[in-house]
Residue frames as a rotation matrix with the C-alpha (Angstrom) as fourth column:
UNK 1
0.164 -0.971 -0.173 -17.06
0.979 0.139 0.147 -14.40
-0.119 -0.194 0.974 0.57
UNK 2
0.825 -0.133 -0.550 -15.66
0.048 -0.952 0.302 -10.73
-0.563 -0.276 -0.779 1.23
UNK 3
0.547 -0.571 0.612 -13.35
0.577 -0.273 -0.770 -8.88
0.606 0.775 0.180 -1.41
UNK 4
0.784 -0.216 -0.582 -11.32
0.196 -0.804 0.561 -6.98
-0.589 -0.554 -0.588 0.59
UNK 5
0.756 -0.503 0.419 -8.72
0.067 -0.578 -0.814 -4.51
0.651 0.643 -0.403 -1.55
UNK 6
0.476 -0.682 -0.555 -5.13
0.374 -0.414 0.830 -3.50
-0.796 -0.603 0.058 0.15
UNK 7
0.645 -0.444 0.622 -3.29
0.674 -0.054 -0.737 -0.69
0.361 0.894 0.264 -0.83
UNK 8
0.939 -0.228 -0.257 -0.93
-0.067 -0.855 0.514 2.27
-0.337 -0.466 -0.818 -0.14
UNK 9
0.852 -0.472 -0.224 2.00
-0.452 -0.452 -0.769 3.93
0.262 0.757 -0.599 -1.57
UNK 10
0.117 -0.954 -0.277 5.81
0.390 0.300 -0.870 2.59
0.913 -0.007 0.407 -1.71
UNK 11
-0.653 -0.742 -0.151 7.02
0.215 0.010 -0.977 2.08
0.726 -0.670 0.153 1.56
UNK 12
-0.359 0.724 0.589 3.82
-0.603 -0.661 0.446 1.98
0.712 -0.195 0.674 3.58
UNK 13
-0.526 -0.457 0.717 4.01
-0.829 0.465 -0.311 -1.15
-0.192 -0.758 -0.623 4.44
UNK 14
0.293 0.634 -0.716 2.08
-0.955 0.233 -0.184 -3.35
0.050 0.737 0.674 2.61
UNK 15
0.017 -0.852 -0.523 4.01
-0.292 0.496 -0.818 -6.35
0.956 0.166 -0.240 2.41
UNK 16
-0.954 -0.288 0.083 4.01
-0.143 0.193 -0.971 -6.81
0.263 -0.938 -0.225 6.72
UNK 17
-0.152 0.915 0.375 0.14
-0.738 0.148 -0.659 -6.10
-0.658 -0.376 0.652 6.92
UNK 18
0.046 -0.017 -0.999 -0.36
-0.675 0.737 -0.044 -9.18
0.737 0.676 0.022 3.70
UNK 19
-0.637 -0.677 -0.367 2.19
-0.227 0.621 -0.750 -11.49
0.736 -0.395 -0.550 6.21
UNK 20
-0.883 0.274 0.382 -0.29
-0.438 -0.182 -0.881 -10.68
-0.171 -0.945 0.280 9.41
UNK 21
-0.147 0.808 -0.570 -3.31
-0.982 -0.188 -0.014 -11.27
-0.118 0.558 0.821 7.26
UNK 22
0.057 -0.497 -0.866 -1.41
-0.659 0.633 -0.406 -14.69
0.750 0.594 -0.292 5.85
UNK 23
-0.775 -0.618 -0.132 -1.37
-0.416 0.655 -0.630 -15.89
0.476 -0.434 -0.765 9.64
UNK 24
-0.566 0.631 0.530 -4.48
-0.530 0.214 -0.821 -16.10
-0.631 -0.746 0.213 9.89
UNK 25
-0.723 -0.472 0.504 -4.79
0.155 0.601 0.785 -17.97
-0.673 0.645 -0.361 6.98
UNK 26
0.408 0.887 -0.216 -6.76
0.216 -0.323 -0.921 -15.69
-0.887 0.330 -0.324 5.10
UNK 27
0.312 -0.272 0.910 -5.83
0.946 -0.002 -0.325 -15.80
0.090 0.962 0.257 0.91
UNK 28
0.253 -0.190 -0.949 -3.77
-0.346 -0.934 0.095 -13.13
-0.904 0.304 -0.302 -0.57
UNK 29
0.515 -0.210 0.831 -3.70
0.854 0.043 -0.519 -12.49
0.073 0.977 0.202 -4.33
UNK 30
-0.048 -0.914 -0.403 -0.75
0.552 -0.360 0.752 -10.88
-0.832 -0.187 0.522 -5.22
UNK 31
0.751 0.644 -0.146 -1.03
0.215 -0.447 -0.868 -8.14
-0.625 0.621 -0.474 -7.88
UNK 32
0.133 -0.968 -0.211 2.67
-0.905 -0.206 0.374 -7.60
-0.405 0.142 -0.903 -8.56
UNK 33
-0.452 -0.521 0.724 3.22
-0.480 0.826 0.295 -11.29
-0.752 -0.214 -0.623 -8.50
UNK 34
0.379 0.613 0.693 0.70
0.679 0.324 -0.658 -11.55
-0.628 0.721 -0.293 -11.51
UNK 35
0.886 -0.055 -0.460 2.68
-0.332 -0.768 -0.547 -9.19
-0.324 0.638 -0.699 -13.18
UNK 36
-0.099 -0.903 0.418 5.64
-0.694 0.364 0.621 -10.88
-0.713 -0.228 -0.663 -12.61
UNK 37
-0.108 0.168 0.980 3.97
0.214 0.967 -0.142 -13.93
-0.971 0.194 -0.140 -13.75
UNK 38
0.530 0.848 -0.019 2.51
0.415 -0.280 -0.866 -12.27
-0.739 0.451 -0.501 -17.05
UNK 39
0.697 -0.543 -0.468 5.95
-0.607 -0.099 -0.789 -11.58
0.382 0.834 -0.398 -18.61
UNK 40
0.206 -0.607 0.768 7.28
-0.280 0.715 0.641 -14.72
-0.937 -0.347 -0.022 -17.96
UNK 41
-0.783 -0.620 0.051 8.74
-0.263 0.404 0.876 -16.45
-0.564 0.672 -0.479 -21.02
UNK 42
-0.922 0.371 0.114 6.24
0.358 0.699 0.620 -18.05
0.150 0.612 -0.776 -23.59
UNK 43
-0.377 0.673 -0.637 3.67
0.664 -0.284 -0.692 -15.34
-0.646 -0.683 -0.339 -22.14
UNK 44
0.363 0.605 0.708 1.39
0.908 -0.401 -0.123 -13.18
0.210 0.687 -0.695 -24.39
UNK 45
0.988 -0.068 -0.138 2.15
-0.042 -0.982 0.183 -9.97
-0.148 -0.175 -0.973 -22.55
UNK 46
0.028 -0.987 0.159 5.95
0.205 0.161 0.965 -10.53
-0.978 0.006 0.207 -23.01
UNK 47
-0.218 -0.213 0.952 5.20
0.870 0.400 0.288 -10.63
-0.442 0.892 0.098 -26.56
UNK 48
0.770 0.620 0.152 3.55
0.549 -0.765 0.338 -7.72
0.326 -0.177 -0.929 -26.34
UNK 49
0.690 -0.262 -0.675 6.15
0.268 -0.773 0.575 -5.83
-0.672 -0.577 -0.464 -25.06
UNK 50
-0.420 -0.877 0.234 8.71
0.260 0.131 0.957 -6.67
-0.869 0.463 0.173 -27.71
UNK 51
-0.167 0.299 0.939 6.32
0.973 -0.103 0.206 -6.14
0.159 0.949 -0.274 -30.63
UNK 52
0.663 0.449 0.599 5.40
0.615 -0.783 -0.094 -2.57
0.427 0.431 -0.795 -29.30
UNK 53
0.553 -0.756 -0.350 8.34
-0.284 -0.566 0.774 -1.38
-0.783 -0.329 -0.527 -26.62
UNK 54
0.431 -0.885 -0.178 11.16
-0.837 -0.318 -0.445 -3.08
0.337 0.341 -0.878 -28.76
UNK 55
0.879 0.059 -0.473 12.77
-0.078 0.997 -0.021 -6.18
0.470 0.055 0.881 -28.85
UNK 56
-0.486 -0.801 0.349 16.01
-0.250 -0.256 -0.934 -4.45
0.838 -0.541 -0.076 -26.84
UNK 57
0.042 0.585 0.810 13.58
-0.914 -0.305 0.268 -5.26
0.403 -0.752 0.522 -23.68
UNK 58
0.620 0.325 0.714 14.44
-0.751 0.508 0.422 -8.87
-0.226 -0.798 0.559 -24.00
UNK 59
0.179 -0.944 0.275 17.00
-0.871 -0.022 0.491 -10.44
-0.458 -0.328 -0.826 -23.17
UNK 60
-0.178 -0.076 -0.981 18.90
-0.778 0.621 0.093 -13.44
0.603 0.780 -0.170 -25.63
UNK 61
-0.884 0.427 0.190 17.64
0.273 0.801 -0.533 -16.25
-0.380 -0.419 -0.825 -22.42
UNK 62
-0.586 0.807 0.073 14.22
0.442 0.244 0.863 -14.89
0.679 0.538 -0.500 -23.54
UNK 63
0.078 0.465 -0.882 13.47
0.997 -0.046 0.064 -13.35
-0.011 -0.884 -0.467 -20.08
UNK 64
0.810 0.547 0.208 12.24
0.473 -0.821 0.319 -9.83
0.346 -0.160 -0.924 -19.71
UNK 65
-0.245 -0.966 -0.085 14.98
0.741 -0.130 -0.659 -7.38
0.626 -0.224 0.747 -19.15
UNK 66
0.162 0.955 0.248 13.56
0.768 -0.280 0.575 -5.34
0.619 0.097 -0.779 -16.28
UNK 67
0.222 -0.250 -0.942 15.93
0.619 -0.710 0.335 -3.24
-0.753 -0.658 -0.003 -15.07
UNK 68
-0.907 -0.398 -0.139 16.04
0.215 -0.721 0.659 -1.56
-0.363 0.568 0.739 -18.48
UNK 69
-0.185 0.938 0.292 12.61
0.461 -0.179 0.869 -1.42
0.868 0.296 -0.400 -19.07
UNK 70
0.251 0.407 -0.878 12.37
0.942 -0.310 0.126 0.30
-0.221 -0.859 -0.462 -15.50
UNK 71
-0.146 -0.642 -0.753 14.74
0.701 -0.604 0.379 2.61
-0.698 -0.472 0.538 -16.42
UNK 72
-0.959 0.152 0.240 13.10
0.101 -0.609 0.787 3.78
0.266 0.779 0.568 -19.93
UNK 73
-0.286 0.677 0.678 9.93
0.613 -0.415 0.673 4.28
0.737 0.608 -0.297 -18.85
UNK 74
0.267 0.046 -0.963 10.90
0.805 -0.560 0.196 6.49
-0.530 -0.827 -0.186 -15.81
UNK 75
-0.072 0.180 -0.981 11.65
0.475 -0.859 -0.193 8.65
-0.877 -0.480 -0.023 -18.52
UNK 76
-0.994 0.051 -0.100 9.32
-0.111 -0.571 0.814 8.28
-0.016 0.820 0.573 -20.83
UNK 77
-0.837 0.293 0.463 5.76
-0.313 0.438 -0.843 8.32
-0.450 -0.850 -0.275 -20.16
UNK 78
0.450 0.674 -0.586 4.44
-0.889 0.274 -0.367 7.22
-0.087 0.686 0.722 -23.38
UNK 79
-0.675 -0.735 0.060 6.44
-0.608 0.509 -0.609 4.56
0.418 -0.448 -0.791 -22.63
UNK 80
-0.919 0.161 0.361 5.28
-0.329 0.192 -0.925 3.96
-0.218 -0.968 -0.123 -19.29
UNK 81
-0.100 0.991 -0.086 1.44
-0.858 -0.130 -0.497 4.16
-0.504 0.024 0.864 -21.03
UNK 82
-0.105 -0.372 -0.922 2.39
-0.878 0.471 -0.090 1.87
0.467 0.800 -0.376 -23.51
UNK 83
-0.866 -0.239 -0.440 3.61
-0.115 0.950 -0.290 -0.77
0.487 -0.200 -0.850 -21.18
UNK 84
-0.861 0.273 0.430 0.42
-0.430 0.060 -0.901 -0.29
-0.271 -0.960 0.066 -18.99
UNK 85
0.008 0.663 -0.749 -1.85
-1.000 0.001 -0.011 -0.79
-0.006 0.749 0.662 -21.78
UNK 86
-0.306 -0.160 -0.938 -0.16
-0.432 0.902 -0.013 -4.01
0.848 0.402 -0.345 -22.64
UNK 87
-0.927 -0.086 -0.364 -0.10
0.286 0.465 -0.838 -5.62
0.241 -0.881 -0.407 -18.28
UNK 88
-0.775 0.438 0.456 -3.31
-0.630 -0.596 -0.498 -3.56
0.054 -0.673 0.737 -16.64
UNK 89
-0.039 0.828 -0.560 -6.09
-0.957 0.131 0.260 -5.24
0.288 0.546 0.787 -18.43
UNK 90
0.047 -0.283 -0.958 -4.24
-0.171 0.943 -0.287 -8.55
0.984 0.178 -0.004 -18.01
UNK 91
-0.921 -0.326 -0.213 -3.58
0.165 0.169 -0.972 -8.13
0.353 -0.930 -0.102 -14.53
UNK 92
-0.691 0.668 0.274 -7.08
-0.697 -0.517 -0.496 -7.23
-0.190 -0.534 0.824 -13.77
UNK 93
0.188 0.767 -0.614 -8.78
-0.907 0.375 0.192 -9.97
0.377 0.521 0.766 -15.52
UNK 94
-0.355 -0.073 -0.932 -6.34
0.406 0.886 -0.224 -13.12
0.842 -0.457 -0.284 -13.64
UNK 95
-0.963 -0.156 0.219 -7.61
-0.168 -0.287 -0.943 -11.14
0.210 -0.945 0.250 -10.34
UNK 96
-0.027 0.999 -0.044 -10.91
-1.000 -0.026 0.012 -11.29
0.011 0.045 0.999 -11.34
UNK 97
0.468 0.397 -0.790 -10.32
-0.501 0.855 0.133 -15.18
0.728 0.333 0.599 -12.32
UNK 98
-0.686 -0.675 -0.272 -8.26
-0.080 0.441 -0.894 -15.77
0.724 -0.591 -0.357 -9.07
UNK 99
-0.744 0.545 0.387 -11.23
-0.665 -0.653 -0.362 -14.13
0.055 -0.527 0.848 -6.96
UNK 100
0.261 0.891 -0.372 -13.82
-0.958 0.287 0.014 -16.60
0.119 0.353 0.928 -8.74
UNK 101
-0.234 -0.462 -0.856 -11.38
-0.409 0.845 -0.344 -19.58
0.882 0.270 -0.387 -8.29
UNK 102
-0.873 -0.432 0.227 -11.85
-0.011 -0.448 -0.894 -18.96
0.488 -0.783 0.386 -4.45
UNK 103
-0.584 0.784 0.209 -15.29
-0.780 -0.471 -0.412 -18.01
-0.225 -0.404 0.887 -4.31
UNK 104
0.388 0.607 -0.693 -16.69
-0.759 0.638 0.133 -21.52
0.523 0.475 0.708 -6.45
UNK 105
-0.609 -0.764 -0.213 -14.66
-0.482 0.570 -0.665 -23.52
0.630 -0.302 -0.716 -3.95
UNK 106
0.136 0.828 -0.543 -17.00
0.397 0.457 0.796 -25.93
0.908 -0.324 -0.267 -1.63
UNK 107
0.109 -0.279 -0.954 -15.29
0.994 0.027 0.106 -24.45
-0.004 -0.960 0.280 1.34
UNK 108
0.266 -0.687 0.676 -14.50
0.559 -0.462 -0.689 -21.03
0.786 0.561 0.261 0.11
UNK 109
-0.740 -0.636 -0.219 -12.55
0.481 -0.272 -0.833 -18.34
0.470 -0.722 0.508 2.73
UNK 110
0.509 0.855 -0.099 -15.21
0.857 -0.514 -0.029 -16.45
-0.075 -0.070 -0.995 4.64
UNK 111
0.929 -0.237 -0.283 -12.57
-0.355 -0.783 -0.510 -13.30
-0.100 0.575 -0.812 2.73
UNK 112
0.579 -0.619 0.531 -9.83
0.813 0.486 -0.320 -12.66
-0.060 0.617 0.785 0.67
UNK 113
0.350 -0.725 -0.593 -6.95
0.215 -0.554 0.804 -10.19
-0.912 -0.409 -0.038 0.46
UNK 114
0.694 -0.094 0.714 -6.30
0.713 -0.043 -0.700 -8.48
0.096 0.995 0.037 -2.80
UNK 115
0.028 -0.612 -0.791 -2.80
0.255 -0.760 0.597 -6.46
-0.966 -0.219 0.135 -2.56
UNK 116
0.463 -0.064 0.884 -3.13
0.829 -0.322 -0.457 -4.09
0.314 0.945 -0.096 -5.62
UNK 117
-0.540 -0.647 -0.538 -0.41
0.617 -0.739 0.270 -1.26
-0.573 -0.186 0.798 -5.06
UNK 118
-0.956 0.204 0.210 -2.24
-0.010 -0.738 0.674 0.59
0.293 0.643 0.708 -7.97
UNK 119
-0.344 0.927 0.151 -5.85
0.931 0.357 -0.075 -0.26
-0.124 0.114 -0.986 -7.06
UNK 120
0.134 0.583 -0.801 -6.87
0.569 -0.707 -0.420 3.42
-0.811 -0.400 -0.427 -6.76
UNK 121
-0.466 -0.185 -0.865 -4.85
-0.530 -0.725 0.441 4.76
-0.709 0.664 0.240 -9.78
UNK 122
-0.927 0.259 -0.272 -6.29
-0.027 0.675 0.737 1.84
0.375 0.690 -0.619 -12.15
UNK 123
-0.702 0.532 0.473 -9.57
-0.712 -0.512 -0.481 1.56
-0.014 -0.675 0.738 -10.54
UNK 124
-0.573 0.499 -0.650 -10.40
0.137 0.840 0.524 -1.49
0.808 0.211 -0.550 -8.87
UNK 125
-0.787 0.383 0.483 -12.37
-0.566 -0.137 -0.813 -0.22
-0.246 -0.913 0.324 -6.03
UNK 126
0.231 0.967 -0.106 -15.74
-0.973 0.227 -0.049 -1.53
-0.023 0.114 0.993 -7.70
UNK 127
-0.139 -0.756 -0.639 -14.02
-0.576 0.587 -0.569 -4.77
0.805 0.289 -0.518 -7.22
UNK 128
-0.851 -0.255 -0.460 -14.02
0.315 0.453 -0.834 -5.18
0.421 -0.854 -0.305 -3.60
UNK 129
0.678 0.724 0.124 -16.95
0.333 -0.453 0.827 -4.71
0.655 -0.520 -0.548 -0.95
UNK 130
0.760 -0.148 -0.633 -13.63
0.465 -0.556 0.689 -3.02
-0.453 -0.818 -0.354 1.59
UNK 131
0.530 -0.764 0.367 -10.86
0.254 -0.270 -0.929 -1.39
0.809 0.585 0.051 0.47
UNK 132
0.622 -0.583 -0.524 -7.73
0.442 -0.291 0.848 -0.99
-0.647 -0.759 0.076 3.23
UNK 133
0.731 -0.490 0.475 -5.40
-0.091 -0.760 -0.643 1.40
0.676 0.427 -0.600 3.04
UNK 134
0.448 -0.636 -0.628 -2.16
0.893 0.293 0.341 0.86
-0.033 -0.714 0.700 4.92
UNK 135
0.658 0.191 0.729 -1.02
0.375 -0.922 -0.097 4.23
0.653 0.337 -0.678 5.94
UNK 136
0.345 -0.466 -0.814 2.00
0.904 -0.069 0.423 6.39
-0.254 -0.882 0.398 6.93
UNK 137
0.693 0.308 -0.651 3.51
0.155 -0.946 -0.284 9.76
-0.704 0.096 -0.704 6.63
UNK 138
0.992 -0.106 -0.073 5.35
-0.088 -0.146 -0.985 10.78
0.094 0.984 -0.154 3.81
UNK 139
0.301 -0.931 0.205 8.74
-0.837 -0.361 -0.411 10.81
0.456 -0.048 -0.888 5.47
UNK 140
-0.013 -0.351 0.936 8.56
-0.739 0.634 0.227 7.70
-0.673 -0.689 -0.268 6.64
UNK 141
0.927 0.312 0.208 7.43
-0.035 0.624 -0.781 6.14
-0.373 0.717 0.589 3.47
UNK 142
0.826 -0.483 -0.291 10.75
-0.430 -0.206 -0.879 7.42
0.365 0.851 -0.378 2.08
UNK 143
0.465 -0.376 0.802 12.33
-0.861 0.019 0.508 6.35
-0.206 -0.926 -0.315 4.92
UNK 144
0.660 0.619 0.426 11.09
-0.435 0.777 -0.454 2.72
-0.612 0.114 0.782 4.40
UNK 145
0.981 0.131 -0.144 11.59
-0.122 -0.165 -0.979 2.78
-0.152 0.978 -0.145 0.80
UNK 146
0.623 -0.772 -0.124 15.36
-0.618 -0.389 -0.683 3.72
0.479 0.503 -0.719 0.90
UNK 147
-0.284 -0.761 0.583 16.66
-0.765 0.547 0.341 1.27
-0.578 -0.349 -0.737 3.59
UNK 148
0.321 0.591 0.740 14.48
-0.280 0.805 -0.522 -1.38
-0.904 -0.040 0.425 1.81
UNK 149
0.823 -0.080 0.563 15.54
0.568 0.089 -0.818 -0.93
0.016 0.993 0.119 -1.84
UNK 150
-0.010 -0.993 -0.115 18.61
0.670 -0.093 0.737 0.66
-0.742 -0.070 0.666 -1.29
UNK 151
0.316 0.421 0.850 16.93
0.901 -0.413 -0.130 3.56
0.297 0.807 -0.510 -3.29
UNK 152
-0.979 -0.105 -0.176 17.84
0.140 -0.970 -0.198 7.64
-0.150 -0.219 0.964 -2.82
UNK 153
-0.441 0.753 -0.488 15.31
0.517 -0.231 -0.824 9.80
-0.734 -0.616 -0.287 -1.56
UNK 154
-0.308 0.207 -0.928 15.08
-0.587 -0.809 0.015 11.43
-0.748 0.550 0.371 -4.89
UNK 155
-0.941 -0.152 -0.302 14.17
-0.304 0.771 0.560 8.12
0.147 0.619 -0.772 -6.50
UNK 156
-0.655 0.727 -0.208 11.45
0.756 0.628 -0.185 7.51
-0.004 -0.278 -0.960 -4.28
UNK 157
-0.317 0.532 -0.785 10.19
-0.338 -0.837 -0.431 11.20
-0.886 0.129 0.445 -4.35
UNK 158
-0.884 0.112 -0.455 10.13
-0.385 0.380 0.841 10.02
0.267 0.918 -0.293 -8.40
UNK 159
-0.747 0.624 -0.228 8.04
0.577 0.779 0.244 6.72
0.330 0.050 -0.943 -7.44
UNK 160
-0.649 0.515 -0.561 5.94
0.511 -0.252 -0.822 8.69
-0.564 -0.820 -0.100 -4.82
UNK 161
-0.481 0.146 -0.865 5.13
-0.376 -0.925 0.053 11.36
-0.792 0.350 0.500 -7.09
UNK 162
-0.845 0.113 -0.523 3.83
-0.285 0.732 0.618 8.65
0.453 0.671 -0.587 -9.80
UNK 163
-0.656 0.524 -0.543 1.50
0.689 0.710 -0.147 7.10
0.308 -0.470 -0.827 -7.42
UNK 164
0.385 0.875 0.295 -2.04
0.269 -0.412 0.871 8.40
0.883 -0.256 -0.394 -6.02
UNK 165
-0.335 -0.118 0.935 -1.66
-0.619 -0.720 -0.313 11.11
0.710 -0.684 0.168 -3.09
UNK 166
-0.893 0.296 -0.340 -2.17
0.450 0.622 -0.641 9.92
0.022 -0.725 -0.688 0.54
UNK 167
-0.630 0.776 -0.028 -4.86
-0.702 -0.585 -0.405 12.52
-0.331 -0.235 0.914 0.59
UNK 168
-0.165 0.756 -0.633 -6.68
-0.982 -0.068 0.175 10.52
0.090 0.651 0.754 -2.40
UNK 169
-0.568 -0.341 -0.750 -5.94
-0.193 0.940 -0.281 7.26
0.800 -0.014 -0.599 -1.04
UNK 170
-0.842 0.531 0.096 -7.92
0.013 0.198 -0.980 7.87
-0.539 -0.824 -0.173 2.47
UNK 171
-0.670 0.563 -0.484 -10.29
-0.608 -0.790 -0.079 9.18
-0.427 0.242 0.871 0.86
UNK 172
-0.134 0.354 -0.925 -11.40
-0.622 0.697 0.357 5.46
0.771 0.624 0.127 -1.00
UNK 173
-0.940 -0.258 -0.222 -10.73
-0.079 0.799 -0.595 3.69
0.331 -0.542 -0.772 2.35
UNK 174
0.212 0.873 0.439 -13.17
-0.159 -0.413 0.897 2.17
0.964 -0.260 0.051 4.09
UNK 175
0.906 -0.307 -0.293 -10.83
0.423 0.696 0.581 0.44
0.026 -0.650 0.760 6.16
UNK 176
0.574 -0.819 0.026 -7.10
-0.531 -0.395 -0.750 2.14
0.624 0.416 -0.661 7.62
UNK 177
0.921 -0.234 -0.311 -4.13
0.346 0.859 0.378 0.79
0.179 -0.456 0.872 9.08
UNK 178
0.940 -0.294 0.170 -1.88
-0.259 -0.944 -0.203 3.28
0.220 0.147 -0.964 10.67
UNK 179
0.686 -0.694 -0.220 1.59
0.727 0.665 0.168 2.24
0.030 -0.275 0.961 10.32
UNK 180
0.630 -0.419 0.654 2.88
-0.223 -0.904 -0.365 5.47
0.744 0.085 -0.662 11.75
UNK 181
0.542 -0.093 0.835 3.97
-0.746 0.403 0.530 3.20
-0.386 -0.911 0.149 15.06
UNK 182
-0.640 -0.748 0.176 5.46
-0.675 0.657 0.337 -0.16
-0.368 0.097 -0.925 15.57
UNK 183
-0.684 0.345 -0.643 4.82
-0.385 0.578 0.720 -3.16
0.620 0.740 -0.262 14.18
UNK 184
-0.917 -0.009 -0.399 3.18
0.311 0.609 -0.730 -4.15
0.249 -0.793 -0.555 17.39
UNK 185
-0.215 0.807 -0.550 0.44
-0.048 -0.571 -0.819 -1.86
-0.975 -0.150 0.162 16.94
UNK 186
-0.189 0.350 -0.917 -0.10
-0.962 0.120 0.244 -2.68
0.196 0.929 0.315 13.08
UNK 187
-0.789 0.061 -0.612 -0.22
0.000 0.995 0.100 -6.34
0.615 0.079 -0.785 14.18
UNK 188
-0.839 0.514 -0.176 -3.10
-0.012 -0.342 -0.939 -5.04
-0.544 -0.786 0.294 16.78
UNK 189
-0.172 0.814 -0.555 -4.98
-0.538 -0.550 -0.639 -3.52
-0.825 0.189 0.532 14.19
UNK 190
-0.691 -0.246 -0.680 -4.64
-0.611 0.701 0.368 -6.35
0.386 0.670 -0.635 11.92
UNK 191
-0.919 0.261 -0.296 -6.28
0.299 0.950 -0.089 -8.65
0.258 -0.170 -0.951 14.11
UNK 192
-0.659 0.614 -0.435 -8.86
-0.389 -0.773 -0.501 -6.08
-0.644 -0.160 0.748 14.58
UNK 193
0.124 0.497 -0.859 -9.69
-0.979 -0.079 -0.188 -6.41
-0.161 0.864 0.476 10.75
UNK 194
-0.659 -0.034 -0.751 -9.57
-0.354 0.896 0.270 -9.95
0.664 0.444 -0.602 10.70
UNK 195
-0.799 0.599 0.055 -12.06
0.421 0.623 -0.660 -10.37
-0.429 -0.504 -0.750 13.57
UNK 196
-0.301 0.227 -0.926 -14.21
-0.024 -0.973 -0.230 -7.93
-0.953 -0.047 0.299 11.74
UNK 197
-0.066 0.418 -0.906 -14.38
-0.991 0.081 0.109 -9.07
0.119 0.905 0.409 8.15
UNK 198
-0.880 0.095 -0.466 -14.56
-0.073 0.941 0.330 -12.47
0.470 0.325 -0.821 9.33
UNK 199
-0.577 0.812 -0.085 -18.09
0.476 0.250 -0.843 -11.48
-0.663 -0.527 -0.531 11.26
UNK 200
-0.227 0.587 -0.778 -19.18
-0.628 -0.698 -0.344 -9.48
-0.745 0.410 0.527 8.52
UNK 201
-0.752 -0.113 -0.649 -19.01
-0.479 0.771 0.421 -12.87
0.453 0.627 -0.634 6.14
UNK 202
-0.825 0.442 -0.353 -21.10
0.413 0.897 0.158 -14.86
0.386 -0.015 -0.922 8.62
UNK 203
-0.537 0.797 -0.276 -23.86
-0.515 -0.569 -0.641 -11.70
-0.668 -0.202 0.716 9.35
């Protein structure tokens, strides 16, 4: 079974090239969405956040408060280190045990899709035998970004500016996906890489 990585920066598209991936019914593990999961209620890392951010982080239902925890550790980045300390580790280890769920199956996929938005700043490359990159230019990312999230451009400069460079992002690929075009031509080059890593599985 092939590991394949996906990443690239806020507003790159991610998310659309997953969906394309998703119709060809090829797994995606969701890195976000294990975070998500991971400070759910009755969750270790939740606890974890309250015993070292501060018990002001959750809320009196018990449920992560996470638009104030966004907002303190945009500006603080011992903070920010803090909380990564507590999630990274975790989030890397259910990928690893999501991967292996997948791979011990009697059928398993001939590949998988791993969307890690960080994968390059955390370093899971040694993870995967491909790594995509979904790529676009910087003004469109913000573009993206701001109708999508109803963010300002000086928010997403913030995020952007947080995140690994496009420079250092090609630079890991082994696999891109320019999504300087339409979707019609990311859905092209999708099916590209899906005829591709599904012959490199049965070489």
């Amino acid at each position: 079974m092939l590991k394949v990585g996906l990443t690239g920066g806020i507003g790159c598209g991610k998310t659309t090239v997953t969906r394309l991936f998703q119709q060809y019914g090829v797994p995606v593990i969701d890195a976000d969405q294990i975070a998500r999961e991971l400070v759910e209620p009755g969750q270790g890392a939740l606890q974890k956040i309250s015993d070292v951010l501060g018990k002001q982080f959750i809320k009196a239902d018990g449920q992560l408060n996470r638009s104030l925890l966004k907002e303190s550790i945009f500006s603080d980045n011992h903070q920010l280190e803090q909380l990564e300390s507590i999630l990274h580790p975790a989030i890397r280890q259910e990928v690893v045990e999501q991967m292996l769920q997948y791979q011990c199956k009697l059928s398993p996929p001939s590949y998988i899709i791993v969307d890690v938005p960080l994968l390059v700043e955390k370093g899971y490359q040694d993870l995967f035998d491909e790594v995509v990159v979904v790529d676009c230019d910087e003004q469109q990312q913000i573009e993206r970004a701001s109708q999508r999230d109803n963010m300002d451009e000086q928010a997403v400069r913030a995020i952007m500016h947080k995140q690994t460079g496009r420079k250092e992002r090609l630079e890991i690929a082994t696999e891109t996906l320019d999504n300087t075009g339409s979707v019609e031509a990311l859905t092209h080059q999708v099916e590209a890489l899906h005829k591709i890593f599904s012959l490199q599985e049965s070489l």
